[in-house]
C-alpha positions in Angstrom: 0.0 0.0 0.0 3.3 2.5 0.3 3.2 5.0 2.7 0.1 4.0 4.5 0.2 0.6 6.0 -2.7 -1.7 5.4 -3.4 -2.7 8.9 -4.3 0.8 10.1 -5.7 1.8 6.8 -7.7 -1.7 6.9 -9.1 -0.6 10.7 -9.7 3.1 9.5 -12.4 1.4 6.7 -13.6 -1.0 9.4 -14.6 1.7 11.7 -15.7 4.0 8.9 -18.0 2.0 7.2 -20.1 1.0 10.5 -20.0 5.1 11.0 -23.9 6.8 10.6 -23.7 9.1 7.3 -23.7 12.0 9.1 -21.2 11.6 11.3 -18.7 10.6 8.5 -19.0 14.8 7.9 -17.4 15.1 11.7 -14.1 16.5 12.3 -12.2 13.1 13.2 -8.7 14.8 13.2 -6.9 18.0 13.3 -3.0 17.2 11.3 -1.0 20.7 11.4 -4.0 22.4 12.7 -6.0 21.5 9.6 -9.0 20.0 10.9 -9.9 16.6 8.7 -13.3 14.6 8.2 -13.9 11.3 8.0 -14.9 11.7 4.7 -11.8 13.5 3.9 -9.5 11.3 5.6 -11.0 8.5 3.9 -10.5 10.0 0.7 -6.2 10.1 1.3 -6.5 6.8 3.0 -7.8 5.4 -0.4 -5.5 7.6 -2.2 -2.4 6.4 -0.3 -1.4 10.1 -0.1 1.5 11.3 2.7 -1.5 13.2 4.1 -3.7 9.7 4.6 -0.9 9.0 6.4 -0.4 11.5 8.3 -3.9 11.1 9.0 -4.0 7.4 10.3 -1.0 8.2 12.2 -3.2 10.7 14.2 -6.2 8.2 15.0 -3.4 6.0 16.1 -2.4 8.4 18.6 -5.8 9.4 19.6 -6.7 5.6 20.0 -9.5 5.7 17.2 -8.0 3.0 15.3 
C-alpha cells in the first residue's frame, strides 16, 4: 500500500463504514492544525497520499483505530 500501512488503513475502513452518514462529515482529526473529516481522511487513506498517512497516524495516537 506505500506510505500507509494496510493494517491501520484496513481498521480506518472498518470503523468508517459502520459510521452513521452523518457523522462521516465530523471532524475526526486536526494534522498541522488543519481539521480533517472522515470523509476526507477517507478519501487520502484510499489515495495512499503522505496526508492519509499522516492522518491514520493521528487516529493512532488518539486511540480511534
Amino acid at each position: 500500500m506505500g506510505l500507509i500501512t494496510g493494517n491501520s488503513a484496513s481498521r480506518f475502513m472498518e470503523i468508517y463504514s459502520n459510521l452513521p452518514v452523518k457523522t462521516r462529515r465530523e471532524i475526526v482529526a486536526v494534522v498541522d492544525g488543519e481539521p480533517f473529516s472522515w470523509n476526507v481522511a477517507r478519501k487520502e487513506i484510499e489515495g495512499n497520499t503522505k496526508l492519509g498517512g499522516l492522518i491514520l497516524k493521528k487516529l493512532e495516537e488518539l486511540k480511534i483505530i
